[in-house]
Phi, psi and omega in degrees: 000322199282328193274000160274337193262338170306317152306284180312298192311332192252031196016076156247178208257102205308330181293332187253035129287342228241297197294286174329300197287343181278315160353295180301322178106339170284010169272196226219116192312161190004239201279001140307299170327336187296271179354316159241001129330284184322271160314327198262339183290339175308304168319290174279010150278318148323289188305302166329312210288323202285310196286339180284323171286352144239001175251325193135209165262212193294138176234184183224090192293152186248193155238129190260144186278155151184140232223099185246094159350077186259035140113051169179039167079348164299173161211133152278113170234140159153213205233150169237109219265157186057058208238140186212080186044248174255071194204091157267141198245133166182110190250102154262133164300358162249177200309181176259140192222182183285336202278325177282335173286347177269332185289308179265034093353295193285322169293321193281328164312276174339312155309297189294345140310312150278339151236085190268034165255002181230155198252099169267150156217168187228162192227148182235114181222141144157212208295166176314144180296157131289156182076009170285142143047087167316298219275349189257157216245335197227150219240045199264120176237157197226153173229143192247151193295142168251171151331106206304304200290340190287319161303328173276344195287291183350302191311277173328322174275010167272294154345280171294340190277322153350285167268347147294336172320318199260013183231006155208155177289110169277163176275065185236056144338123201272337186295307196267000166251328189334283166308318162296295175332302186287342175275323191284328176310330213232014162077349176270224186271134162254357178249354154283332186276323196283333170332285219298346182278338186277296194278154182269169180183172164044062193019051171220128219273134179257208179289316162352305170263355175335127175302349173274337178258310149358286228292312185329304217255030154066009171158201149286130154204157205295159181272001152291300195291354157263328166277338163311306164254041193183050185268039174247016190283330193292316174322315173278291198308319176288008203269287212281317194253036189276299175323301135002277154006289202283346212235309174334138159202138195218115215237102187252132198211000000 
């Protein structure tokens, strides 16, 4: 799905990416191959359609270097990939999650720090969030350019959950401050929306069992049982998303 949508996006001509992909030999030999054709080109049509009606037509993303003082003798440094003039860009075929909206939260904040004579804004497309919409099939969340200094404050404060990060384990789930963080914004339970992201059921593995947290946290556990050893997580997870939060627009289609 994602190298059929990658292929469309750089406009090539989806029967013969279609054609490639049977090529390669990982599909399921001659017309065993329809059936999932069938489901995933639809899909990633959809996904083309959405992402071209707000970025454009076909682009050629570039990487931009970049380099930040951040006041305390340090320097961030390195490249951010999928840059389309003042657009990071970043169209996937998978649902859209907090983890893909924090990664580019976190670029774009950098981009906009190191250059700060240029206006970014970043776009995130690609299949419906869960917990979105029933009906919706697509995904857009958009952060629009800001203030460089308003952006290095930001910065820093990632920055600093950083290095607490490297002198202890923090309680940041990414899924599960995600929810909390987005229910206490929205006046609702914030220890029930993070509970459905932390724990696993009906036979499907949540963050609970991730082998990192295992490690942490000495087995699976319930998530009363994480805040009980760990009862700074709702603070850090709003900590963590206040930005997002504030900058963020999420587009369910």
């Amino acid at each position: 799905g994602q190298r059929l949508l990658e292929a469309r996006l750089a406009g090539a001509d989806v029967d013969r990416a279609v054609a490639a992909e049977i090529a390669r030999g990982t599909l399921p030999p001659g017309r065993l191959a329809d059936p999932v054709i069938d489901r995933v080109r639809p899909t990633v049509e959809r996904i083309a359609g959405a992402a071209e009606a707000v970025l454009g037509g076909p682009a050629q993303p570039s990487s931009v270097d970049v380099k930040v003082v951040l006041g305390d003798g340090r320097t961030l440094s390195g490249t951010v990939p999928g840059v389309c003039g003042g657009v990071l860009r970043a169209v996937t075929y998978s649902r859209v999650s907090p983890r893909h909206r924090l990664a580019a939260y976190v670029r774009w904040l950098a981009l906009t720090v190191a250059h700060p004579d240029r206006d970014f804004e970043a776009v995130t497309v690609g299949r419906a969030r869960e917990g979105g919409p029933k009906e919706a099939k697509v995904t857009v969340a958009r952060l629009p350019a800001i203030e460089a200094g308003q952006a290095r404050e930001l910065l820093r404060a990632l920055v600093e959950l950083y290095d607490r990060g490297m002198r202890e384990p923090l309680p940041l789930a990414c899924l599960a401050s995600a929810a909390y963080a987005n229910a206490a914004a929205a006046g609702a339970d914030a220890v029930a929306a993070a509970t459905k992201e932390w724990e696993s059921g009906f036979g499907r593995d949540r963050e609970d069992k991730e082998p990192d947290h295992q490690l942490v946290l000495g087995g699976v556990r319930s998530f009363a049982e994480l805040v009980e050893s760990q009862p700074h997580f709702g603070p850090y997870a709003e900590r963590l998303w206040a930005g997002p939060l504030q900058h963020e627009a999420v587009d369910d289609r």
